[in-house]
GUMIGU-140302 format. One record per residue (C-alpha): residue number from 1; residue in one letter; chain; x, y, z. Coordinates in Angstrom, 1 decimal, m for minus. Each point is the difference from the previous one (the first is absolute). Layout:
NUM/A/A/X/Y/Z
...
***
This chain:
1/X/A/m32.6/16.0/18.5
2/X/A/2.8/0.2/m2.1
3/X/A/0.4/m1.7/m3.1
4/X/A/3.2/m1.5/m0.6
5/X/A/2.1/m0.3/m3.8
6/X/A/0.8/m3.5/m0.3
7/X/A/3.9/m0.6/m0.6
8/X/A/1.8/0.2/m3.0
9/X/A/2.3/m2.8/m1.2
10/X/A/2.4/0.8/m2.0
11/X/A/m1.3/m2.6/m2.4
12/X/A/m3.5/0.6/m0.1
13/X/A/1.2/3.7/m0.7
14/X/A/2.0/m1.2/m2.7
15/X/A/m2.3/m1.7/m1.7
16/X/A/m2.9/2.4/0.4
17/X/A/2.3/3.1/m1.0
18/X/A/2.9/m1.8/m2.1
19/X/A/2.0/1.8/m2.2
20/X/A/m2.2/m1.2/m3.0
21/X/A/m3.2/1.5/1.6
22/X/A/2.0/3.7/0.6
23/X/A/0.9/0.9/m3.5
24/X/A/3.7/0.0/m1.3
25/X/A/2.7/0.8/1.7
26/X/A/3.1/1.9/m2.7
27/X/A/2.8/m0.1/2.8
28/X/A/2.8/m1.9/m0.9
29/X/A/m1.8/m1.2/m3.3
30/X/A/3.1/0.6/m2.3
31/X/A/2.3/m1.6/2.0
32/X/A/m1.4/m3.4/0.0
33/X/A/m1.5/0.4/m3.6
34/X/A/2.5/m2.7/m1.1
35/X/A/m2.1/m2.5/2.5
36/X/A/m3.6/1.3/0.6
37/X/A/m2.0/3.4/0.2
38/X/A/0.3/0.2/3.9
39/X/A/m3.5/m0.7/0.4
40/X/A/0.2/m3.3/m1.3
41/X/A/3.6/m0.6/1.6
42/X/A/m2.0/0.7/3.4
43/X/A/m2.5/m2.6/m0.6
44/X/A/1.8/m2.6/m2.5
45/X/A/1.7/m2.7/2.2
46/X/A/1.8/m1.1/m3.6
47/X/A/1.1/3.3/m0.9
48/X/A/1.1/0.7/3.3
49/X/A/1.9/m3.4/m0.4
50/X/A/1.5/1.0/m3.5
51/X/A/1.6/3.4/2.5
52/X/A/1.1/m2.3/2.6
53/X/A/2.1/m2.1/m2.6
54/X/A/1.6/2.9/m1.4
55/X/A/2.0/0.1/2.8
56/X/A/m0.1/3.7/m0.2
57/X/A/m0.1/1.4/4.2
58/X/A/m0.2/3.4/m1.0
59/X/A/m3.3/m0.4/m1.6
60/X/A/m1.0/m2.7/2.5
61/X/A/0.4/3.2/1.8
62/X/A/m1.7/2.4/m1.9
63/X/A/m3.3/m2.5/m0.1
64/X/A/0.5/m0.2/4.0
65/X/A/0.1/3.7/0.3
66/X/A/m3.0/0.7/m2.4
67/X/A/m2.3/m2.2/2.3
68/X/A/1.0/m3.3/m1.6
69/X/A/m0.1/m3.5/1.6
70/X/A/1.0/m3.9/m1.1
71/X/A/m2.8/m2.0/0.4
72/X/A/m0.1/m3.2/1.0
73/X/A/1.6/m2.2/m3.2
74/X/A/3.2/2.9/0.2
75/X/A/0.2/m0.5/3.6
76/X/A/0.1/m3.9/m0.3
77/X/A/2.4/0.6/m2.5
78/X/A/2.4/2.0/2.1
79/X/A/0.2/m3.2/2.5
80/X/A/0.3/m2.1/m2.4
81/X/A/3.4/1.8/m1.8
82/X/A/1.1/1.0/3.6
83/X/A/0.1/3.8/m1.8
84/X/A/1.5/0.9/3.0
85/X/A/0.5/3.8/m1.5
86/X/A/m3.9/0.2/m1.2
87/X/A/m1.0/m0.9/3.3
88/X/A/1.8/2.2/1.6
89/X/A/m1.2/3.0/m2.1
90/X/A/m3.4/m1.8/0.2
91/X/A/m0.2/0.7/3.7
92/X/A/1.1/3.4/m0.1
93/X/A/m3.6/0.5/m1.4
94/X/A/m2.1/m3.1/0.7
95/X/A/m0.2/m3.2/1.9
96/X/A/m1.1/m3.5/m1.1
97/X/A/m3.4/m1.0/m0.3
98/X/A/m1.0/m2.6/3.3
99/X/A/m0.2/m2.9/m2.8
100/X/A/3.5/1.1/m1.4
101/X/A/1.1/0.0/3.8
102/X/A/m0.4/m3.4/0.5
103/X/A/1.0/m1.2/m3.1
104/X/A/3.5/1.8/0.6
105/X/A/0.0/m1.9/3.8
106/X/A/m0.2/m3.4/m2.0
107/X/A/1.8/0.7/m3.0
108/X/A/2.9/3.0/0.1
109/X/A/3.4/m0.4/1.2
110/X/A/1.1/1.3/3.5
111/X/A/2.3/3.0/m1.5
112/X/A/m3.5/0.5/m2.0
113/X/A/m2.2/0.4/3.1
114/X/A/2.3/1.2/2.4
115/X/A/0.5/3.0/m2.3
116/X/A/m4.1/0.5/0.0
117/X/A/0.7/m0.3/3.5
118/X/A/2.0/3.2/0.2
119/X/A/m2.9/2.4/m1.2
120/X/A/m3.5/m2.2/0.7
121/X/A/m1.3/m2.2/2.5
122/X/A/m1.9/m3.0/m1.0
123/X/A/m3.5/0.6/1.9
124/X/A/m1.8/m2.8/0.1
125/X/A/2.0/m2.1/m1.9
126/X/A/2.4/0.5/2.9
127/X/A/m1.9/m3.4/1.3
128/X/A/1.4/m2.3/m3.2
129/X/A/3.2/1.9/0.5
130/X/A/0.3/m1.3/3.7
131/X/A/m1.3/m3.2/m0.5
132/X/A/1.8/m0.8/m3.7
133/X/A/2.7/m3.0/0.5
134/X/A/2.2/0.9/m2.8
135/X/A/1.4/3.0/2.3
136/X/A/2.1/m0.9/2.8
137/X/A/m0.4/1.5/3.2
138/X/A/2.5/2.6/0.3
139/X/A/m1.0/1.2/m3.2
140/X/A/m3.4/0.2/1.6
141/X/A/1.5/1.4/3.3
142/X/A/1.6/2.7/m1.8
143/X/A/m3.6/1.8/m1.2
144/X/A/m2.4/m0.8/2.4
145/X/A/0.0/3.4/1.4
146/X/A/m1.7/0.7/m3.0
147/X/A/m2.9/m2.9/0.1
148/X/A/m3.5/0.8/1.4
149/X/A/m1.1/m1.4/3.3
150/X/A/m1.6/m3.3/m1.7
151/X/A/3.1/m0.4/m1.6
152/X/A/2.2/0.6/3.1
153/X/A/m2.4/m2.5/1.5
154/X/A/1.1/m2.7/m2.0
155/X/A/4.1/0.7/0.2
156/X/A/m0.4/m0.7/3.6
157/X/A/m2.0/m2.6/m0.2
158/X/A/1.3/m2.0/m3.0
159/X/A/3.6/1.5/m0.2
160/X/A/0.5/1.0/3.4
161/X/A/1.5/2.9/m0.9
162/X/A/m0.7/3.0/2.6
163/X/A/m1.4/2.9/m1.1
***
């Protein structure tokens, strides 16, 4: 009988091999020595903050390119300024976390999620998206081709929209 590896989330693998557990990591230190050793800009949601209000894309870039993500307070904070440029280099890179998701479905303006529209689906939060009042139905209508089936469920039921 064959034993099988149990699967690996990308979470549980981050926090069992995170970059503090691997040893330092020099590339790209110099360029964000102004802000954080890169190690600690990788981990530090407040440093990654104090890079995210420099305003600075190129090295918004850089930190993308080097294996860098926004956590979850930089992410909020995107939504909340309607950064439409940061998000937009963001998801080049990354998506938001599920939590971040459905704060952005309650929250953000519809330029702001149509243009996270453009390069993510929602997943699972495609179900709030669907069943959120605030958006009317053509606005709906016009991205439910790229809801899940639960979702799509619930534009033709509740919004009798066909899809």
């Amino acid at each position: 009988m064959r034993k099988t590896k149990k699967a690996i989330y990308a979470k549980n693998h981050q926090e069992k091999f995170g970059i503090e557990k691997r040893g330092k990591n020099s590339s790209g230190g110099k360029i964000f020595a102004n802000i954080a050793p890169l190690d600690l800009l990788r981990r530090s949601q407040e440093h990654q903050m104090e890079l995210y209000q420099t305003g600075d894309l190129q090295l918004m870039k850089q930190f993308f390119s080097v294996g860098g993500c926004f956590g979850q307070k930089v992410q909020r904070q995107i939504t909340k300024d309607n950064n439409l440029q940061v998000l937009d280099l963001f998801l080049k890179y990354w998506e938001f976390i599920p939590a971040e998701r459905s704060y952005m479905i309650k929250n953000a303006s519809l330029p702001f999620i149509e243009h996270y529209l453009m390069y993510r689906r929602l997943g699972k939060q495609g179900i709030e998206f669907a069943g959120n009042g605030r958006f009317k139905k053509e606005f709906v209508a016009r991205y439910a081709h790229l809801l899940n089936d639960k979702a799509k469920d619930i534009c033709r039921g509740f919004r009798k929209i066909a899809v």
